[in-house]
Residue, then its C-alpha position, 0 to 999 in steps of 0.5 A: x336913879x336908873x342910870x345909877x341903878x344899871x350902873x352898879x349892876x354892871x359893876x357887879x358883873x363885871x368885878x365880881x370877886x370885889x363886890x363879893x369882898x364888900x358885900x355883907x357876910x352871909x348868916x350861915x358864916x355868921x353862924x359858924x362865927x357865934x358857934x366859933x365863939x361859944x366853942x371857945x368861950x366853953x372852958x372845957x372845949x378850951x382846956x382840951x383845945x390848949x392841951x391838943x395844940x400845945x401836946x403838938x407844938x411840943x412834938x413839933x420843937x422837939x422834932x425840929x431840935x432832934x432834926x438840927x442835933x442829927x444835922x450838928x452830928x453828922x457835919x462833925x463826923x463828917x469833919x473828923 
């Protein structure tokens, strides 16, 4: 059982970054998560969330759109 114990403490030393991933979650990230989850369960924090997100995705079609047009314009002006 002590040979098992130093085994893993040597393990952990050692892979540090893997036995970070396999560890439990800390309570304050457990926290941020159930605070998450309320936030977005509140309706009102949710319809002001919906219409921030889709006022940007919006601009950003639009400006991806207007960016393709003024491309089109000038390979067709160029071509003249």
């Amino acid at each position: 059982m002590i040979r098992l114990w130093v085994w893993l403490v040597l393990l952990r030393l050692r892979f540090v970054r893997i036995m970070w991933a396999l560890t439990t979650t800390p309570r304050e990230r457990r926290a941020l998560m159930s605070e998450l989850q309320r936030l977005e369960s509140d309706p009102h924090f949710a319809a002001e969330w919906r219409t921030a997100l889709h006022a940007e995705w919006d601009q950003r079609v639009f400006d991806r759109a207007f960016a393709e047009l003024a491309r089109a314009m000038t390979h067709e002006l160029r071509d003249r």
